[in-house]
C-alpha positions as CSV (number, residue, x, y, z in Angstrom):
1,X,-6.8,-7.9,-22.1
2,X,-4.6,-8.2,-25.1
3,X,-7.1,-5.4,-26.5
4,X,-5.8,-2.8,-23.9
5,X,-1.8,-3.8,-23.8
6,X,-1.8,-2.4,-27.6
7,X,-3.9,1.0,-27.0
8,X,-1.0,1.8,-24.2
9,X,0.9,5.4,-25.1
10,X,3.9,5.0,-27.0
11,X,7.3,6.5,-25.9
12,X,8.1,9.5,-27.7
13,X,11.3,12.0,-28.4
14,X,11.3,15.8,-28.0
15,X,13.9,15.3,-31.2
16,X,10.9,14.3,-33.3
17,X,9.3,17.8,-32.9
18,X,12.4,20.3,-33.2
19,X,12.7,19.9,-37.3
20,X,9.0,21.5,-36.8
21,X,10.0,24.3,-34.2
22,X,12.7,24.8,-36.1
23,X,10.9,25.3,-39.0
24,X,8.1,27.6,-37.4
25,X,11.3,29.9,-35.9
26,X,12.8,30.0,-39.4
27,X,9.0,31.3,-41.2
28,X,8.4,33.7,-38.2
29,X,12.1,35.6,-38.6
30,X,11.3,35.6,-42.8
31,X,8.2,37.2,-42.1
32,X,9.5,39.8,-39.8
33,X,12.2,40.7,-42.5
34,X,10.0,40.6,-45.5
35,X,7.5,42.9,-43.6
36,X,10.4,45.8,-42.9
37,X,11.5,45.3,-46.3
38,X,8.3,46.2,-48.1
39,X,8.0,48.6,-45.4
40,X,11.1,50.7,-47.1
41,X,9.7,49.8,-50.7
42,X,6.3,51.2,-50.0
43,X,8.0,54.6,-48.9
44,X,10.5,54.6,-51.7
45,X,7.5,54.0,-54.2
46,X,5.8,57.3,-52.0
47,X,8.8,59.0,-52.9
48,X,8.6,58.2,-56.5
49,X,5.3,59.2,-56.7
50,X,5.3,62.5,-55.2
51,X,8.4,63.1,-57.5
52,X,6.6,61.8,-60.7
53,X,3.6,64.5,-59.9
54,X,6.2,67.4,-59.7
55,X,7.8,66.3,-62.8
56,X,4.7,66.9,-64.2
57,X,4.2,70.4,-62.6
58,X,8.0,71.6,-63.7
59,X,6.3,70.3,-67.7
60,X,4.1,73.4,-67.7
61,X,5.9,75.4,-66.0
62,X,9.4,74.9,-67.3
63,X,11.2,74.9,-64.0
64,X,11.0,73.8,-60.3
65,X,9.3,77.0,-58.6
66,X,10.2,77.9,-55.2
67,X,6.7,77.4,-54.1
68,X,6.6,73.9,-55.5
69,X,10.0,72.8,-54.3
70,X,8.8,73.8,-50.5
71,X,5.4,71.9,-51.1
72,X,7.5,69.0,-52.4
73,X,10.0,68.9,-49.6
74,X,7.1,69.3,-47.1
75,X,5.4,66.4,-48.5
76,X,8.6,63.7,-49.1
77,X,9.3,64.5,-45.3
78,X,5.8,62.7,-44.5
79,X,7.4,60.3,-45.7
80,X,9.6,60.4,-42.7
81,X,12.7,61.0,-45.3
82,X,15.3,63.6,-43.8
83,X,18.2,65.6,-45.4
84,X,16.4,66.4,-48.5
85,X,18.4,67.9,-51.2
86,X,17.7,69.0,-54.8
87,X,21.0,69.5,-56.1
88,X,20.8,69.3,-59.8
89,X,17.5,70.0,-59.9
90,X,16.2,72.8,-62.9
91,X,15.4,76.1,-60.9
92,X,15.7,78.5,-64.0
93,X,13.1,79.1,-66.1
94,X,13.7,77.0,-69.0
95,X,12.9,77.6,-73.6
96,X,9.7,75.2,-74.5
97,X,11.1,72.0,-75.8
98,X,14.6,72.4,-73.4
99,X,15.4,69.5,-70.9
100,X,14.6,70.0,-67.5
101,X,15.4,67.8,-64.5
102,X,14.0,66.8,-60.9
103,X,17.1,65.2,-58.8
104,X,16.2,64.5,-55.1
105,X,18.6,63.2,-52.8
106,X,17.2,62.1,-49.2
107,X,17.8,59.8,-46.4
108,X,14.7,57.2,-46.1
109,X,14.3,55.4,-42.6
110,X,14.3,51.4,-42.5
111,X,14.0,49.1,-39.9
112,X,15.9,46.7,-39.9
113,X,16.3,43.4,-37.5
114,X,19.0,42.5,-35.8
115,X,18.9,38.8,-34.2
116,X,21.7,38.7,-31.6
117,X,20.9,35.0,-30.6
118,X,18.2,32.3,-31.6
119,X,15.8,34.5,-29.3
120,X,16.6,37.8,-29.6
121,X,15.5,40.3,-32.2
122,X,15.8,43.5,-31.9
123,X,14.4,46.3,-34.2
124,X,16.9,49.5,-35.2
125,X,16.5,52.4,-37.7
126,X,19.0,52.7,-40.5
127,X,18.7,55.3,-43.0
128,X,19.0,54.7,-46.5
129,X,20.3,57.0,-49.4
130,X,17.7,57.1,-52.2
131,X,18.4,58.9,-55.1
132,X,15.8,60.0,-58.1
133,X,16.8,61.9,-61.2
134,X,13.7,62.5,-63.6
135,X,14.2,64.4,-67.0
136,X,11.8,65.7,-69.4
137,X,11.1,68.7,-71.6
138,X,9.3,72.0,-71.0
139,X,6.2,72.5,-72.6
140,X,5.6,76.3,-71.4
């Protein structure tokens, strides 16, 4: 009988698990926020890439053609960027070995989280200004 008096359940405290819930609560709300973070970074980094290959066009021909900047516009809005702008931006055909630039100005959408209470997290879009300004030298 002393055998079974010592395997009898022990009394235990909800307080013992809530450091642990706690912590799980903490991890899951990181994750969420690192996810829509690299969320914005991977469409920046689409951004920069698709502006890199049109730097690269403007080399040979000198400038930004009208044909290219409506491809280019096309293709950041894919992106899901809006008010695209490329103000500063060399339109003129430009003397081998001259500077030319690409400057792109657009709104890029984010998601970001919004936790009201310990529950509650809700999801909204914010747009972002993103800025680029690429310079190199005609080689027409």
């Amino acid at each position: 009988m002393i055998y079974m008096s010592s395997m009898r359940k022990k009394r235990g405290s909800i307080l013992k698990m809530l450091p642990v819930l706690i912590g799980i609560v903490a991890v899951s709300v990181l994750s969420l926020m690192y996810t829509a973070y690299m969320g914005i970074m991977d469409k920046r980094e689409m951004v920069f890439q698709i502006s890199r290959e049109y730097l690269l066009r403007m080399e040979t021909e000198g400038y930004l053609t009208e044909e290219a900047a409506s491809e280019m516009v096309s293709e950041i809005e894919k992106t899901g960027a809006v008010n695209i702008n490329l103000a500063g931006t060399t339109l003129t055909k430009s003397e081998y070995g001259k500077e030319i630039i690409l400057s792109i100005y657009a709104d890029i959408p984010m998601n970001e989280m919004v936790i009201t209470n310990l529950f509650n997290i809700n999801k909204k879009t914010v747009y972002k200004k993103l800025h680029i300004t690429k310079k190199t030298t005609a080689k027409n």
